[in-house]
C-alpha positions in Angstrom: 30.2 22.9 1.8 29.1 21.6 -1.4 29.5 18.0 -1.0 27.6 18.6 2.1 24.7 20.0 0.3 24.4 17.5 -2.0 24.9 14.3 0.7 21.9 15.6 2.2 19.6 16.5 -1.1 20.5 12.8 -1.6 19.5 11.6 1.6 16.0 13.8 1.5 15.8 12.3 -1.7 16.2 8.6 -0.8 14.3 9.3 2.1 11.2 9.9 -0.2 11.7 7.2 -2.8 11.4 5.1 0.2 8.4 6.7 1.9 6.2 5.8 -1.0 5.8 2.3 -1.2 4.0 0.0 -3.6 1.5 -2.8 -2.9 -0.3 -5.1 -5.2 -4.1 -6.0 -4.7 -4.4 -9.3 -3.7 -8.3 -9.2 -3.1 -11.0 -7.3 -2.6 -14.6 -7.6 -0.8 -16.8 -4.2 -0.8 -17.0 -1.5 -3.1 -13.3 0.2 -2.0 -12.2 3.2 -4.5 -9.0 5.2 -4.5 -9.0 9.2 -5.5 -6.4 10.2 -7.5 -6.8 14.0 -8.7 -10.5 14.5 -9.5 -10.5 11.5 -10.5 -12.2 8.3 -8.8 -11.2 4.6 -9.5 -12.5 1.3 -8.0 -9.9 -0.9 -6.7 -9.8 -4.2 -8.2 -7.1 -7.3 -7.5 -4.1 -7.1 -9.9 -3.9 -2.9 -8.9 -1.1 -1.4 -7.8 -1.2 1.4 -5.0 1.0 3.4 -3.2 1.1 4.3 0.2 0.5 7.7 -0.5 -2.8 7.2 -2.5 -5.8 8.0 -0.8 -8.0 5.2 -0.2 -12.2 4.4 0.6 -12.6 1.5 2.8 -16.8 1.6 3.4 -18.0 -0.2 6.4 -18.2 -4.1 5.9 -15.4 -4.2 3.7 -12.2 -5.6 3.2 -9.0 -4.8 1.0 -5.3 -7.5 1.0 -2.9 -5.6 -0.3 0.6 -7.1 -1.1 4.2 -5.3 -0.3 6.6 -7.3 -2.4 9.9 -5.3 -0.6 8.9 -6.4 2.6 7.3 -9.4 1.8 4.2 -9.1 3.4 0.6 -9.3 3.4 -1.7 -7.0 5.1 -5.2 -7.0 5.6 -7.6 -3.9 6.3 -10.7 -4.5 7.9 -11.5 -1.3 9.1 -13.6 1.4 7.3 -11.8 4.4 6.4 -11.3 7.1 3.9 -7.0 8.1 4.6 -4.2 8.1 2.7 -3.2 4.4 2.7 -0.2 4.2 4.8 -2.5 6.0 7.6 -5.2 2.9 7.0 -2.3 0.0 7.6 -1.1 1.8 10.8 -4.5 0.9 12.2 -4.1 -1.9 15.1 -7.6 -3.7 13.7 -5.6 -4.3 10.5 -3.5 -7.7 10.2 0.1 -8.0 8.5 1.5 -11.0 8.0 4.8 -12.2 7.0 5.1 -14.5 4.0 7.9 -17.1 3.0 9.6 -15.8 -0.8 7.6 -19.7 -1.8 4.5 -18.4 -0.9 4.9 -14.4 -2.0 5.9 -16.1 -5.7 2.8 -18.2 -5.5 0.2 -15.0 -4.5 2.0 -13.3 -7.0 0.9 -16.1 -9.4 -3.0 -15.8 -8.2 -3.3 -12.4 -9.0 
């Protein structure tokens, strides 16, 4: 019973680790802040975010964010204020899959 207990604490554990992602800023265009706390920071290439942050997209602007793990690059054109993994599951948005050349050179840009 106990080894049973602790596969699945593991499980919900790993299950977690791997909800929360990370993505790098690869650019920005607009004036796009994240809220963490009380706090309110402007997003700027070079950040990192999670997918659990909570993101402001205003109208007419434009974040490309960078998941390393997956090795892709998505871009969110739609306005929004969301948690970020809610703004990527918008069908507007673009990903795109990139070649490990061409994530080392982005990588390189920021």
């Amino acid at each position: 019973m106990k080894r049973l207990i602790a596969i699945i604490t593991l499980t919900l554990i790993s299950a977690t680790f791997c909800l929360a992602q990370d993505f790098l800023v690869y650019t920005v265009k607009g004036n796009i802040t994240i809220t963490k706390g009380n706090n309110i920071e402007k997003v700027v290439p070079g950040m990192t975010l999670k997918s659990t942050d909570k993101v402001n997209i205003p109208a007419e602007s434009r974040l490309v964010i960078l998941n390393e793990s997956s090795k892709t690059l998505h871009t969110i054109k739609v306005s929004g204020n969301d948690i970020l993994s809610k703004l990527l599951d918008n069908s507007n948005n673009t990903k795109q899959e990139l070649t490990d050349s061409y994530l080392t050179f982005i990588k390189q840009k920021v």
